[in-house]
C-alpha positions in Angstrom: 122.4 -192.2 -44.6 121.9 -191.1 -40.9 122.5 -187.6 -40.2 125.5 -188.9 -37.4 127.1 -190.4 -40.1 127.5 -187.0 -42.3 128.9 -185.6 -39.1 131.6 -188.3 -38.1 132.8 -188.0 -41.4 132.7 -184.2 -41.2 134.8 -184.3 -37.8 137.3 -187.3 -38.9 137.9 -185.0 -41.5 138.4 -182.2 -39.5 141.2 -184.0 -37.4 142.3 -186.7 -39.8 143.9 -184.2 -42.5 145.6 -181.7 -40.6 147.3 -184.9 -39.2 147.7 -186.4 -42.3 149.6 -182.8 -43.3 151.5 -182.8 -40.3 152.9 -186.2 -40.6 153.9 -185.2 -44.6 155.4 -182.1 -44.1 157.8 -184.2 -41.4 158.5 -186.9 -44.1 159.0 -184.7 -46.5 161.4 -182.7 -44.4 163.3 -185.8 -43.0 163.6 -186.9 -46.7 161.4 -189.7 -46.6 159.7 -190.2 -49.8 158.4 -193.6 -49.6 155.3 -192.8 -47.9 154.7 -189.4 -49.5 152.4 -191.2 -52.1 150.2 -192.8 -50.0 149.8 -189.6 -48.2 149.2 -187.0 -50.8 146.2 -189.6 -51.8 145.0 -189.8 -48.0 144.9 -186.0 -47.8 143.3 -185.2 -51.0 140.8 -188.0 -49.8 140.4 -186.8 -46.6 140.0 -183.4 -48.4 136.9 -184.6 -50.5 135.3 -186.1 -47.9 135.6 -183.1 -45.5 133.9 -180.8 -48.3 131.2 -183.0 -49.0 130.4 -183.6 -45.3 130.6 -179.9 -44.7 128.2 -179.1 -48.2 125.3 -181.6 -46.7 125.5 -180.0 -43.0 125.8 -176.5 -44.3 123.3 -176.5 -47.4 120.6 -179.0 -45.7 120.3 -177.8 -41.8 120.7 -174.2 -43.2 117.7 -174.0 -45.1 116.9 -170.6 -43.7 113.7 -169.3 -43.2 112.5 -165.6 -43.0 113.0 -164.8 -39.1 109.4 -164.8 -37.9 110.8 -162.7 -34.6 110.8 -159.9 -37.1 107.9 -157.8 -36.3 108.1 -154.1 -38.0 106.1 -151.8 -35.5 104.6 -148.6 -35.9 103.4 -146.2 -33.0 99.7 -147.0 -32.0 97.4 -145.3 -29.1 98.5 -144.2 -26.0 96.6 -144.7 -22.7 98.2 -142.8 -20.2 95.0 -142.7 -17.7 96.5 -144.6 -14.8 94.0 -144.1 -12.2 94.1 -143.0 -8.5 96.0 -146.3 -7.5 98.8 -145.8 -5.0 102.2 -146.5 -6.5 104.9 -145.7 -9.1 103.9 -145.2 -12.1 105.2 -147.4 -14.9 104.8 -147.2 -18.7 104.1 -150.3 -21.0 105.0 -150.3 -24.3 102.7 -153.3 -26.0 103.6 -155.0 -29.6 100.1 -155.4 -31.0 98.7 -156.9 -34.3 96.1 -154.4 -35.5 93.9 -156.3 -37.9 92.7 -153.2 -39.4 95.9 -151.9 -41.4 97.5 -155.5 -40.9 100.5 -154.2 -39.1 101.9 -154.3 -35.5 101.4 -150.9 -33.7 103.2 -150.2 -30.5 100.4 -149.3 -27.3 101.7 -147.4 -24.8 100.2 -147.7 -21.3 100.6 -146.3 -18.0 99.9 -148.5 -14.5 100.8 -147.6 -10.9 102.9 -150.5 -9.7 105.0 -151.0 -6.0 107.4 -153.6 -6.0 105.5 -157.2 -5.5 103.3 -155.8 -9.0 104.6 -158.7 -11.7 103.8 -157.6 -15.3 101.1 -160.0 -15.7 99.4 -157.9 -12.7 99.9 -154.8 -14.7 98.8 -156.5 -17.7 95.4 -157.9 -16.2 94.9 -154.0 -14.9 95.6 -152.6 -18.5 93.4 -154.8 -19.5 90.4 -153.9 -17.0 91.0 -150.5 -16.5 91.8 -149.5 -19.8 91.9 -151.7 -22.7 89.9 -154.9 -23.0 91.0 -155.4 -26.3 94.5 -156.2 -24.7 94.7 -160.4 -25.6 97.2 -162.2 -23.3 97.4 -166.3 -22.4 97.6 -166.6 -18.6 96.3 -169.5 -15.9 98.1 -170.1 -12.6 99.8 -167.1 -11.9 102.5 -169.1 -10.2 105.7 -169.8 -12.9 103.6 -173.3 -13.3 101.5 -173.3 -16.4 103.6 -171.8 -18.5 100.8 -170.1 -20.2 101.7 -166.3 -20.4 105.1 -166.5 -21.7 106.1 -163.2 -24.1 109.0 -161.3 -24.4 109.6 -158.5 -21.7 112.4 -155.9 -22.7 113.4 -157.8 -25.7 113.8 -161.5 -23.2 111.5 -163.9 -23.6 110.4 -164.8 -20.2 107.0 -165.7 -17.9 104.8 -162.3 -17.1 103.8 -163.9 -13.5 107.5 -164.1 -12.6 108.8 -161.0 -13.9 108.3 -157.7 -11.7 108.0 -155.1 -12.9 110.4 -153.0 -11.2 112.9 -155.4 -11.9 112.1 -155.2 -15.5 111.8 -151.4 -15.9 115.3 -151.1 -13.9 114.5 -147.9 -13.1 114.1 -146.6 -17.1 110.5 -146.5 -16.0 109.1 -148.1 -18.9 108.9 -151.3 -20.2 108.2 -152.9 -23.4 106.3 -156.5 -24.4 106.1 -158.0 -27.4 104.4 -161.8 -28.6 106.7 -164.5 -28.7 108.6 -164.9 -31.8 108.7 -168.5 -32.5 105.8 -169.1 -32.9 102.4 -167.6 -35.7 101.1 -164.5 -34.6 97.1 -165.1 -33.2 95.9 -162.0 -31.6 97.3 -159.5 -29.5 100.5 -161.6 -27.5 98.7 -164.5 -28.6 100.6 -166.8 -30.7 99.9 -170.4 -32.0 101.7 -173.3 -30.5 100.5 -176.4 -32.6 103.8 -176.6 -34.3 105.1 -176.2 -30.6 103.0 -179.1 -29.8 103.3 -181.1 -32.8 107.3 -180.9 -32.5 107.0 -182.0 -28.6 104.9 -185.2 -30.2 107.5 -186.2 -32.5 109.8 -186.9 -29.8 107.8 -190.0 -28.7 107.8 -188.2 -24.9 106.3 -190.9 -22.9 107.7 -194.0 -21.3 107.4 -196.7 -23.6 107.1 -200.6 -22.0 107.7 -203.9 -24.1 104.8 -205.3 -22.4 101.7 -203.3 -23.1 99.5 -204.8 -20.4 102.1 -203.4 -18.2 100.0 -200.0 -17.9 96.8 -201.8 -16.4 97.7 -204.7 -14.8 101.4 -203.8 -13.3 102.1 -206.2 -10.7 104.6 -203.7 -8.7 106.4 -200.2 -8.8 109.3 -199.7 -11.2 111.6 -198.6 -8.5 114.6 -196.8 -8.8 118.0 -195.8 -7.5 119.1 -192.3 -6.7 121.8 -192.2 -9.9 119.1 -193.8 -12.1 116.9 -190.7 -10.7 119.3 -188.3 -11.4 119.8 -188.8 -15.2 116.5 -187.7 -16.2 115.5 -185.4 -13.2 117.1 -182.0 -14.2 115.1 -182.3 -17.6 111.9 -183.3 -16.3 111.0 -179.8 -14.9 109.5 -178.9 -18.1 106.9 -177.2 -18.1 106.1 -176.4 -21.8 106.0 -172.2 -21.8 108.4 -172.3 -25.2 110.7 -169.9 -23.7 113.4 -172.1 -24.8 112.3 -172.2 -28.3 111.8 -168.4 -28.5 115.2 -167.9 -27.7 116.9 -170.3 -29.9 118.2 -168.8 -32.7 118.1 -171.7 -35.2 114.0 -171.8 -34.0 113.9 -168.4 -35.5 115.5 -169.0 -38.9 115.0 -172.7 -39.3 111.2 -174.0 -38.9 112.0 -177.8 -39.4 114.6 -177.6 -36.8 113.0 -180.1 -33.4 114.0 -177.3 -31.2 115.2 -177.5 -27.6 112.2 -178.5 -25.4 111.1 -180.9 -28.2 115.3 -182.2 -28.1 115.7 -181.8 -24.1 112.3 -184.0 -23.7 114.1 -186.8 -26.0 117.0 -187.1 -23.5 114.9 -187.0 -20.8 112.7 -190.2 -21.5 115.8 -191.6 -23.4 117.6 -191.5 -20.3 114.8 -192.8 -17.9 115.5 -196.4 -16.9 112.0 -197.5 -17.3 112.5 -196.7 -21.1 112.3 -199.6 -23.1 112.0 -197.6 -26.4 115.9 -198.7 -26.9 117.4 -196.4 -29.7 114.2 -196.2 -32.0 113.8 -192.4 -30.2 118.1 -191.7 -31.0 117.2 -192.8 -34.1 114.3 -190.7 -35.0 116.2 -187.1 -34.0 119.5 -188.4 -36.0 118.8 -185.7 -38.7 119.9 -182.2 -39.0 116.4 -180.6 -38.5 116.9 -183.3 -35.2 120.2 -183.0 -32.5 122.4 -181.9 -35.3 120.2 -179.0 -36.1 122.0 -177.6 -32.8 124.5 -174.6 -33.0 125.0 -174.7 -29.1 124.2 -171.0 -28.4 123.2 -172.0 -25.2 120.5 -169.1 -25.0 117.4 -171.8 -24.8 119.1 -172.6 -21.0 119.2 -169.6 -20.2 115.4 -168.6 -21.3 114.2 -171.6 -18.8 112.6 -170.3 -16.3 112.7 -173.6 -14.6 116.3 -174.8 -14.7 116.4 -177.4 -17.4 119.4 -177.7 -19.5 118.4 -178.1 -22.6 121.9 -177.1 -24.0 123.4 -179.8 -22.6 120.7 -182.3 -23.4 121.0 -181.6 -26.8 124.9 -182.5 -26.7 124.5 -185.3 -24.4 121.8 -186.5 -27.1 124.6 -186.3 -30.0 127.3 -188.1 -28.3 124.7 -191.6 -27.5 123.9 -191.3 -31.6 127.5 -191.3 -32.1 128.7 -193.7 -29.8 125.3 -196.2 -31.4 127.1 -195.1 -35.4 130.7 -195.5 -34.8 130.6 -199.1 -34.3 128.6 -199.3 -37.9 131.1 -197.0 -39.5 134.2 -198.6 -38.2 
């Protein structure tokens, strides 16, 4: 059975027998004893359904996993050489993996930095100046690639659009740490072919009927400005994992899709050039899928570019339901 159909159960019951209680303590006080019966057997029913429901979502989408954002650090080396460079100076305190005791030891750095310095600035000078063992993912330097996302004073967020001034908020320090979702490489390297491999699951592409379509279309697939608009808030992916780092079932649930894996399903589900139909609903009806979801919002918040995914994911449960009910009933 379909993951939707645990949950509609879950929820009828959730309504059905409070209703069903209400309605029999009014019979029973009006002395009606008729339909008392029939009741009793509709709550107990009702009852039994709701527990079962609510075993399955508990016991099989909370298979919890060891949080792998737990990193236990110890102190490490200090470089507090920060040059003759004009500015104010700034301390960095940088999660590392050191491979020789197999533990993560806490760098401290210092770096002279004015106000347009972004971390990954002060990171590329640590790492020239004073530490070229320092490992870091970076490319555009522009909030595009998504590439040096980590987590800056315990948020995940991008280096290249994070000054540092307004991370150090005047403390005069600030700390960085790999991202947490994802296997540990090297330094705040971390792996992202689960990231990838979740992403693929999804089916994100547009899928048409008519496979000859893609080499031999004989005109645009035009589109309306509502059509547009269903998709165009979740297409501004661009694939940094911040969402995922901040998600809290991401951290104690591997299986679970995650939010930019989830957000990407609604936004080609939603694309009117789709003709996938509800073969991509019907893949993420699980509860490692949509239903994995506690809506703690804090993967919308973690975008850097906007995107909902939040919402997506909720918008993404109410089309599986609205596809079940008319099975169920």
């Amino acid at each position: 059975m379909r993951a939707s159909r645990y949950m509609i159960f879950l929820y009828a019951a959730m309504i059905g027998v409070p209703l069903l209680l209400l309605i029999y303590s009014i019979l029973t006080f009006a002395g009606i004893s008729a339909e008392i019966v029939y009741l009793r057997i509709l709550i107990a029913a009702g009852l039994i359904i709701y527990c079962i429901s609510a075993a399955i979502e508990v016991y099989s989408h909370r298979r919890a996993a060891a949080a792998k954002g737990v990193f236990p650090v110890s102190k490490g080396e200090e470089h507090l050489d920060s040059g003759r460079s004009k500015g104010r100076e700034v301390k960095f305190k940088v999660a590392r993996f050191d491979p020789k005791d197999g533990k993560m030891k806490e760098y401290i750095y210092a770096v002279k930095a004015d106000r347009f310095t972004t971390v990954l600035d002060a990171l590329l000078k640590i790492k020239s100046k004073q530490d070229a063992t320092l490992s870091f993912r970076y490319s555009c330097r522009m909030g595009v690639c998504g590439s040096c996302g980590m987590v800056i004073n315990g948020k995940p967020s991008l280096a290249c659009e994070t000054t540092v001034f307004s991370a150090a908020k005047g403390a005069g320090e600030i700390s960085v740490q790999p991202m947490r979702a994802n296997p540990l490489l090297t330094g705040l390297v971390t792996d992202f072919d689960d990231f990838f491999a979740k992403h693929k699951e999804v089916k994100p592409t547009l899928f048409r009927k008519d496979e000859t379509e893609k080499l031999e279309a004989k005109e645009a697939y035009n589109q309306d400005a509502k059509e547009t608009a269903e998709y165009l808030p979740y297409s501004y992916c661009i694939m940094c994992g911040l969402c995922m780092d901040a998600c809290p079932v991401v951290n104690t649930n591997p299986d679970f899709l995650g939010p930019q894996a989830l957000s990407q399903a609604y936004r080609y589900h939603m694309d009117s050039r789709d003709e996938m139909g509800d073969e991509r609903l019907t893949s993420i009806d699980k509860l490692t899928g949509a239903w994995g979801c506690e809506f703690a919002g804090a993967c919308s918040r973690a975008c850097p570019k906007g995107v909902d995914p939040a919402s997506a994911i909720q918008l993404l449960k109410a089309d599986i339901v609205k596809n079940e009910a008319g099975d169920i009933f």
